[in-house]
MOPAC internal coordinates of N, CA, C and O (Angstrom, degrees):
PM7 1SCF
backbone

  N    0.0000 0     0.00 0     0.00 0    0    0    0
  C    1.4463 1     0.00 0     0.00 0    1    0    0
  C    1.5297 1   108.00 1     0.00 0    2    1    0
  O    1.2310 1   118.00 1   -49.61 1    3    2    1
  N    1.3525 1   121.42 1   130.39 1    3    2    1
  C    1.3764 1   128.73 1   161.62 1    5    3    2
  C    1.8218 1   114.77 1   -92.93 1    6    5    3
  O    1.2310 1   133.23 1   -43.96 1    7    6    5
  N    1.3681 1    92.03 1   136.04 1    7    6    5
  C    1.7326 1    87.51 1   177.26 1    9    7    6
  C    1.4105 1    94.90 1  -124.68 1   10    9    7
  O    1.2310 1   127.45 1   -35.79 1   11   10    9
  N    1.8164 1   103.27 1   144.21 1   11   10    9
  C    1.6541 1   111.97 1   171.66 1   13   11   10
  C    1.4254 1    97.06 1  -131.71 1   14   13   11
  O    1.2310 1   133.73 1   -41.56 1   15   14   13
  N    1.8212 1    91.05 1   138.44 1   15   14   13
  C    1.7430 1   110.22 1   168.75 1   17   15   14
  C    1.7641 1    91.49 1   -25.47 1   18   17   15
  O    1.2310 1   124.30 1   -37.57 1   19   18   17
  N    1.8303 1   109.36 1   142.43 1   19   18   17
  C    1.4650 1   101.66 1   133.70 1   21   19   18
  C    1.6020 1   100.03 1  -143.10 1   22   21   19
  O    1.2310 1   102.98 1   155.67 1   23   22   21
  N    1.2410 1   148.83 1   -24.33 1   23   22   21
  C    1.9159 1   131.80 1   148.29 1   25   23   22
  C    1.4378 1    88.90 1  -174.10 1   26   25   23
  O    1.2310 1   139.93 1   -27.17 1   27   26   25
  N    1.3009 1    78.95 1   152.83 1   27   26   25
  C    1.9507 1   118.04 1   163.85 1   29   27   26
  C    1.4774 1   101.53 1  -111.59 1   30   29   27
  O    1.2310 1   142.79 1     8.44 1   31   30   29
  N    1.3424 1    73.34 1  -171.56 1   31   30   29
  C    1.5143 1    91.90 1  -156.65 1   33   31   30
  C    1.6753 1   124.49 1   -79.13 1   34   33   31
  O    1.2310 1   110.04 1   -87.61 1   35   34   33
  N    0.8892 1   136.30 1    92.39 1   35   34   33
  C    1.7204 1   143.85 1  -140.25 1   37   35   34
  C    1.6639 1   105.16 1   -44.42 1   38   37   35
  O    1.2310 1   117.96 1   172.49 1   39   38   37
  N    1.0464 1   121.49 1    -7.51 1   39   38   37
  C    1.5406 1   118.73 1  -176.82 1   41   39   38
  C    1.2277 1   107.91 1  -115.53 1   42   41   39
  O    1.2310 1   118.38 1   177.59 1   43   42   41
  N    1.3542 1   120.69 1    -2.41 1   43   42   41
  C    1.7486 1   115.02 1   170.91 1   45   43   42
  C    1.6307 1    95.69 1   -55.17 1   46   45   43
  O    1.2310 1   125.04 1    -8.01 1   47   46   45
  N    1.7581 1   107.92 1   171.99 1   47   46   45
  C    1.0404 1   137.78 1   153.13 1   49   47   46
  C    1.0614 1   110.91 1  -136.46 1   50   49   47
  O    1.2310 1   129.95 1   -60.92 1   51   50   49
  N    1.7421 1    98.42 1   119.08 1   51   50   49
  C    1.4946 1   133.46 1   138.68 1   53   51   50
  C    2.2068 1    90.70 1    78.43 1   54   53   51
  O    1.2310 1   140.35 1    54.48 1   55   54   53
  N    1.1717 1    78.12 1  -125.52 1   55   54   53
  C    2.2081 1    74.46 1  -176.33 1   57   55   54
  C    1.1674 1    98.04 1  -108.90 1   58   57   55
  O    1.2310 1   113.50 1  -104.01 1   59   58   57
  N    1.4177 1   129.90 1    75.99 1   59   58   57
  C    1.5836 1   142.98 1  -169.62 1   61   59   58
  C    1.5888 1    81.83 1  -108.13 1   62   61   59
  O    1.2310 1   108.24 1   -22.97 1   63   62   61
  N    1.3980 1   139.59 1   157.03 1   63   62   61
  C    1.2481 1   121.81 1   144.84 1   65   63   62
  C    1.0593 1   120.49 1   -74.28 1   66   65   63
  O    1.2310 1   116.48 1    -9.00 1   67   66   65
  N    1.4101 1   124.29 1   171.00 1   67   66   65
  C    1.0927 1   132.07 1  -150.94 1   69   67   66
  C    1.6401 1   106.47 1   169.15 1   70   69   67
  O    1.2310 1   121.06 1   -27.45 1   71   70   69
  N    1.7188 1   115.58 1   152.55 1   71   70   69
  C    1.1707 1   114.85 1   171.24 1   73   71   70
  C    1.6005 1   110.68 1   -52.54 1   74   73   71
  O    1.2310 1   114.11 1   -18.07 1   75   74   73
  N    1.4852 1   128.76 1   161.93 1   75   74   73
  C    0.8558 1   126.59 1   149.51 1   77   75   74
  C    1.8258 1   104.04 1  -170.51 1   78   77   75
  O    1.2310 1   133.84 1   -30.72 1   79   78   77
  N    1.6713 1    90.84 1   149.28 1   79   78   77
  C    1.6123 1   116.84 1  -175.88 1   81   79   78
  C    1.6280 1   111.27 1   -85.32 1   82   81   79
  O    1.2310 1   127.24 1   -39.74 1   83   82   81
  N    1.2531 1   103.67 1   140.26 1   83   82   81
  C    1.5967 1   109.48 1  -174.88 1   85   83   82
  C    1.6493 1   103.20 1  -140.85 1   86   85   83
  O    1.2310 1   119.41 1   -45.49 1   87   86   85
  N    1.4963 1   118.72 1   134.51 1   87   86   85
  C    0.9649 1   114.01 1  -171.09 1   89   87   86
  C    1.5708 1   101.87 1  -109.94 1   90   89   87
  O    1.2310 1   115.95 1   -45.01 1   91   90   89
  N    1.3064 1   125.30 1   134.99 1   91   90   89
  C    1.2448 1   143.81 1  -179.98 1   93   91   90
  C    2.0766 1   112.75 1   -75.83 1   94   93   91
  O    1.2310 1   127.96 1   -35.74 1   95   94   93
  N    1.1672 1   102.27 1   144.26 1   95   94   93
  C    1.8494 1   107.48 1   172.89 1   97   95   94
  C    1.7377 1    93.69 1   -88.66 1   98   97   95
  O    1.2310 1   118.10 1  -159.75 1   99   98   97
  N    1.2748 1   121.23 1    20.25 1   99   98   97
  C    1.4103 1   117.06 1   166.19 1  101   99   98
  C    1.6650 1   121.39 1  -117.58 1  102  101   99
  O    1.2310 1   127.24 1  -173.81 1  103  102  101
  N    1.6575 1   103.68 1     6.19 1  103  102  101
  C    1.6844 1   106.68 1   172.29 1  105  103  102
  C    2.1401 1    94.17 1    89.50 1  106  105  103
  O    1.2310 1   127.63 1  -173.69 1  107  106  105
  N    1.3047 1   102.91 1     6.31 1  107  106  105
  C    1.3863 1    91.60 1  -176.48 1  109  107  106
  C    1.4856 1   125.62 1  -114.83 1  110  109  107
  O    1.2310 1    97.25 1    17.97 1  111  110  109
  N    0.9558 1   158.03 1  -162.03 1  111  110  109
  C    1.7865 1   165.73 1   172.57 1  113  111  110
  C    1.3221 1   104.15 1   -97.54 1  114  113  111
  O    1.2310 1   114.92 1   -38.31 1  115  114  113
  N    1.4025 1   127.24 1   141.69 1  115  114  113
  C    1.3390 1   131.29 1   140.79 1  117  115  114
  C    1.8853 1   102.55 1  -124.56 1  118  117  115
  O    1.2310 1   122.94 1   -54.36 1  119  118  117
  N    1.4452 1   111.97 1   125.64 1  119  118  117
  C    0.6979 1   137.09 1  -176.19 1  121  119  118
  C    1.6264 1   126.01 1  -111.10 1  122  121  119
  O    1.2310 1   113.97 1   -71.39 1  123  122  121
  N    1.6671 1   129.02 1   108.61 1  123  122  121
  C    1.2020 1   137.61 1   156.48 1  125  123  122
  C    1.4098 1   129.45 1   -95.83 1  126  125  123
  O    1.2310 1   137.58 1   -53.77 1  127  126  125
  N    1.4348 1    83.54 1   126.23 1  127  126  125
  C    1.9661 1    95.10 1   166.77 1  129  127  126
  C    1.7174 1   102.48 1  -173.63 1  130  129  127
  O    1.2310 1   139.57 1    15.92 1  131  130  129
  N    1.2429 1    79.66 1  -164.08 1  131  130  129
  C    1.5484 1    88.82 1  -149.66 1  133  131  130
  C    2.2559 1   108.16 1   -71.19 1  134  133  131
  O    1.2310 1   131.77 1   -35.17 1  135  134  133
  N    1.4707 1    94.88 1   144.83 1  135  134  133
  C    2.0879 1    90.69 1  -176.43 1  137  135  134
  C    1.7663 1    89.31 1   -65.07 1  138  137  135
  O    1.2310 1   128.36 1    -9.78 1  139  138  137
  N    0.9265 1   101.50 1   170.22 1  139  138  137
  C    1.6252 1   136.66 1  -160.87 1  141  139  138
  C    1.7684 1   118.33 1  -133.88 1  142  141  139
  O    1.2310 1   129.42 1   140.01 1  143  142  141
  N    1.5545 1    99.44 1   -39.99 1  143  142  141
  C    1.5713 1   109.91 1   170.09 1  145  143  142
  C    1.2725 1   117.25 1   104.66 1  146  145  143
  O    1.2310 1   127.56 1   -22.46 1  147  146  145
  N    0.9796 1   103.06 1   157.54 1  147  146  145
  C    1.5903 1   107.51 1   173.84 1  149  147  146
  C    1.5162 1   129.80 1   -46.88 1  150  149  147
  O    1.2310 1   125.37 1   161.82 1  151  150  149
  N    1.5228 1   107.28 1   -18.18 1  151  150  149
  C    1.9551 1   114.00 1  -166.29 1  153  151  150
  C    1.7282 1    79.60 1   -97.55 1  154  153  151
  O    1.2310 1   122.85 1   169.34 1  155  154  153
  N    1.1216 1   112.14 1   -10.66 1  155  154  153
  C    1.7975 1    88.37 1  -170.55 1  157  155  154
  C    1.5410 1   104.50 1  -102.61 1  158  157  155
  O    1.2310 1   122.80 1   162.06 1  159  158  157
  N    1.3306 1   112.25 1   -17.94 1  159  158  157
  C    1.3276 1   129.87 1   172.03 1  161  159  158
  C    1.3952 1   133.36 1   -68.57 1  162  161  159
  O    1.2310 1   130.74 1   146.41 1  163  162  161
  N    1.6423 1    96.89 1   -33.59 1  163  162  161
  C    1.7851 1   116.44 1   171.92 1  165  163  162
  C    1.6777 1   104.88 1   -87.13 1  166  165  163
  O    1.2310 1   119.21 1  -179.80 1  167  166  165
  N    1.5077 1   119.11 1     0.20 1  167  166  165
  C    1.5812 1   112.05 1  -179.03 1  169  167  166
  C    1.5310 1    99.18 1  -102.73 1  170  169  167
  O    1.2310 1   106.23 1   176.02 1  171  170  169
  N    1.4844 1   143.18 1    -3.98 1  171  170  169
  C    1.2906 1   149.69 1   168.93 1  173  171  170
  C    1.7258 1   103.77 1   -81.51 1  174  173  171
  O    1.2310 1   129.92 1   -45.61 1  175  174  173
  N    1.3619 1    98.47 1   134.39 1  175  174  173
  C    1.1734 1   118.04 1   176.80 1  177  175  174
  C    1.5128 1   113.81 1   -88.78 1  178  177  175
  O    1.2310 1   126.19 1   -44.27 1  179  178  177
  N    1.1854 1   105.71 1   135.73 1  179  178  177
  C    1.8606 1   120.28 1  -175.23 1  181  179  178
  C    1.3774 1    96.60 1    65.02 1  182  181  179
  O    1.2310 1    91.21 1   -98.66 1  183  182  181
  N    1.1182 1   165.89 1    81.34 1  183  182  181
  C    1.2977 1   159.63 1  -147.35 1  185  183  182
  C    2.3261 1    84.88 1  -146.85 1  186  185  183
  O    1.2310 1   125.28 1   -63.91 1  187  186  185
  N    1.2663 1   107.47 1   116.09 1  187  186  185
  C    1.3868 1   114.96 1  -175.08 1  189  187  186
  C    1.2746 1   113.99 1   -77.12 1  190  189  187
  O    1.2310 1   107.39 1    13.61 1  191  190  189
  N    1.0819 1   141.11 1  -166.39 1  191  190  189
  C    1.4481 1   140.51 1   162.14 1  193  191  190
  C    1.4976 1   104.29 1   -80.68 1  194  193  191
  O    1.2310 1   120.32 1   136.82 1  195  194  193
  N    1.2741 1   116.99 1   -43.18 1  195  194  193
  C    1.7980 1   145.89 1  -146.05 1  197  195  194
  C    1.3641 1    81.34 1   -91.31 1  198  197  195
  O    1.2310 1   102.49 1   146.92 1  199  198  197
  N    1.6179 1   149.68 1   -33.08 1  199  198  197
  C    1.4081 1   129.88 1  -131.93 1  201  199  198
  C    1.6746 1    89.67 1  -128.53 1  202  201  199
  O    1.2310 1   119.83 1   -27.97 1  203  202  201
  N    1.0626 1   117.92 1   152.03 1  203  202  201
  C    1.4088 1   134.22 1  -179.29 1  205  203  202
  C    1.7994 1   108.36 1  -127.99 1  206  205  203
  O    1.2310 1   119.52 1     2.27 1  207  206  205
  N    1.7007 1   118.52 1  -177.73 1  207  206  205
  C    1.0390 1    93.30 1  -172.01 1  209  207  206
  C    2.0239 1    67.61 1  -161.69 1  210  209  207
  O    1.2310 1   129.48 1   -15.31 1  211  210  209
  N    1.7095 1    99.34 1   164.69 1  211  210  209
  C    1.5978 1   114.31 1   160.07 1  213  211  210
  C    1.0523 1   127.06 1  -134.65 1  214  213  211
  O    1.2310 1    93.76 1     9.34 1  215  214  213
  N    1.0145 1   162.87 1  -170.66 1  215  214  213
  C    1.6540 1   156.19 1   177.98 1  217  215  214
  C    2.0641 1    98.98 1  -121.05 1  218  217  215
  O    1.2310 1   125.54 1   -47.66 1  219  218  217
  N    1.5551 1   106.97 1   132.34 1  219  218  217
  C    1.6492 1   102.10 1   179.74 1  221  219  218
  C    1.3837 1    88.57 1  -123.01 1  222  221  219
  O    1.2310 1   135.13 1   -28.44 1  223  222  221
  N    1.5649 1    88.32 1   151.56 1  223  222  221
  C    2.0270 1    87.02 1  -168.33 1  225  223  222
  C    1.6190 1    82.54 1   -99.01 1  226  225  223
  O    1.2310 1   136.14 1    -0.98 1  227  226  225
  N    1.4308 1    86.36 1   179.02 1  227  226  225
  C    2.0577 1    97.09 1  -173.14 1  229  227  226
  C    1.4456 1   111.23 1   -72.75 1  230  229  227
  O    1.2310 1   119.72 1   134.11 1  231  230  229
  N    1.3466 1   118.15 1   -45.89 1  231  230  229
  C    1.6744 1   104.38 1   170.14 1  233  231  230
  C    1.2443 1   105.14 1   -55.65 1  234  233  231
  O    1.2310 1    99.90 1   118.69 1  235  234  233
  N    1.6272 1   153.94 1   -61.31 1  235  234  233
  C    2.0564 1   122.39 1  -175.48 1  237  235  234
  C    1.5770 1   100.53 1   -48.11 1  238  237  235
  O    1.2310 1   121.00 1   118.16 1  239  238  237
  N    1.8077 1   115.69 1   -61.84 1  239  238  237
  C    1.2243 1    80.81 1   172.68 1  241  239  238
  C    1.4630 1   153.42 1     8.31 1  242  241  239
  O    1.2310 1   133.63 1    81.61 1  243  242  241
  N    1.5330 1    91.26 1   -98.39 1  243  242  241
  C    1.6595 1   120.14 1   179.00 1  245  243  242
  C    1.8509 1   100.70 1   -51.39 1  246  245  243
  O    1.2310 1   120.80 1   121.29 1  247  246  245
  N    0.6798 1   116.07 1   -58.71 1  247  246  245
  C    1.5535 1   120.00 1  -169.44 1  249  247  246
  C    1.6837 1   106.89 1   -76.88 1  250  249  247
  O    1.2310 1   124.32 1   161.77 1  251  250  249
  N    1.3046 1   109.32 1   -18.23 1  251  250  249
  C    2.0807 1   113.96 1   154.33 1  253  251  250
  C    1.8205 1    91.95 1   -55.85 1  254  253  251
  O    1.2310 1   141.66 1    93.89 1  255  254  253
  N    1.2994 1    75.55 1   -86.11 1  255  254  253
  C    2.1788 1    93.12 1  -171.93 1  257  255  254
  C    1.6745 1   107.96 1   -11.84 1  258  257  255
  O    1.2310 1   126.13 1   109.87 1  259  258  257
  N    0.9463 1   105.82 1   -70.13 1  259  258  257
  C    1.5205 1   129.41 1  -151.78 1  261  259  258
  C    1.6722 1    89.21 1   -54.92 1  262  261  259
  O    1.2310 1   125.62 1   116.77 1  263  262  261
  N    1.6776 1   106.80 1   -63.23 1  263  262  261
  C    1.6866 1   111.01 1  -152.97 1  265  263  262
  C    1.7195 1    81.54 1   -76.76 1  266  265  263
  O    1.2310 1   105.57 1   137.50 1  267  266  265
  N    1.0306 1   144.36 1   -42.50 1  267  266  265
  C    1.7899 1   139.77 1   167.93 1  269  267  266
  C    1.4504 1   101.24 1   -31.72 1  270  269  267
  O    1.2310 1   113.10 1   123.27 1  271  270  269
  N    1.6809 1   130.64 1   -56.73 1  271  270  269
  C    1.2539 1   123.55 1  -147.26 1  273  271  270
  C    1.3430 1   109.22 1   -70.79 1  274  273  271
  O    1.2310 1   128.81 1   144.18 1  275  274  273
  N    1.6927 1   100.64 1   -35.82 1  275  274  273
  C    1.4866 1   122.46 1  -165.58 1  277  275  274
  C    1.3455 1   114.66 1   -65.42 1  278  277  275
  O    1.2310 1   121.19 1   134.51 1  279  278  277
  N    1.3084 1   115.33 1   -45.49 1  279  278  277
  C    1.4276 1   151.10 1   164.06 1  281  279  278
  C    1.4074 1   113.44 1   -25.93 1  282  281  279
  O    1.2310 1   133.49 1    98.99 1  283  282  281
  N    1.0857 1    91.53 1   -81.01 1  283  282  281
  C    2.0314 1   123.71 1  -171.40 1  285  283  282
  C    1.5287 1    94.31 1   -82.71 1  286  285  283
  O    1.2310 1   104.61 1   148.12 1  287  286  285
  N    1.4512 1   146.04 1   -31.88 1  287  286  285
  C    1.4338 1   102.31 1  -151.95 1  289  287  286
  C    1.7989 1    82.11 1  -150.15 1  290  289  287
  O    1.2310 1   116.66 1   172.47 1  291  290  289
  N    1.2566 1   123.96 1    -7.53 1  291  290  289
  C    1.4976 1   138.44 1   171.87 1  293  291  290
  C    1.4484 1   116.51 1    59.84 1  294  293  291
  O    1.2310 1   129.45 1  -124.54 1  295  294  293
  N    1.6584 1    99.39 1    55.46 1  295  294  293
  C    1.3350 1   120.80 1   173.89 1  297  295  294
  C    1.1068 1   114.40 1  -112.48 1  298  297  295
  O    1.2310 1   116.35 1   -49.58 1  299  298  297
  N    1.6053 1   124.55 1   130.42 1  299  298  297
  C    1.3174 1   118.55 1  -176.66 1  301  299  298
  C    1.4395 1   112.40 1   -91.16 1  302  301  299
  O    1.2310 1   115.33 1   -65.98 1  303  302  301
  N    1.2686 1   126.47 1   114.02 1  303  302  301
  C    1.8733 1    94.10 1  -166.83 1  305  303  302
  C    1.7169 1   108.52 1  -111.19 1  306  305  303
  O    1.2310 1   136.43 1  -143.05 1  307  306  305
  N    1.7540 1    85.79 1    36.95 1  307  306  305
  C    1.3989 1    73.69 1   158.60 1  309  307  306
  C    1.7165 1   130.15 1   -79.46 1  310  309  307
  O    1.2310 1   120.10 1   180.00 1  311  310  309

């Protein structure tokens, strides 16, 4: 699998962590942010051995959406 930058979260600074979106040469997401733990992990349904999970707050969200809409369908929604 190859992963390429595609955005974080517009209010990080600099190499702070931070969520961030990664686009796969397989049509798929790779996704960073912060672990959450095991109690948040046993409340997800089908959750694999192999599969992990992160929490994205609503501003990456919103600012995924937005640069997605613009992207794919060349709507600005601001």
């Amino acid at each position: 699998m190859v992963v390429t930058f595609y955005i974080k979260d517009g209010t990080s600074q600099g190499d702070a962590q931070c969520e961030t979106f990664y686009r796969t040469d397989r049509g798929s997401w790779v996704i960073q942010g912060k672990r959450r733990g095991d109690k948040v992990g046993a409340q997800l349904i089908g959750l694999a051995a192999d599969e992990t999970f992160c929490e994205m707050s609503d501003p990456t969200m919103d600012r995924f959406v937005r640069h997605y809409v613009r992207e794919r369908y060349g709507v600005d929604l601001n």
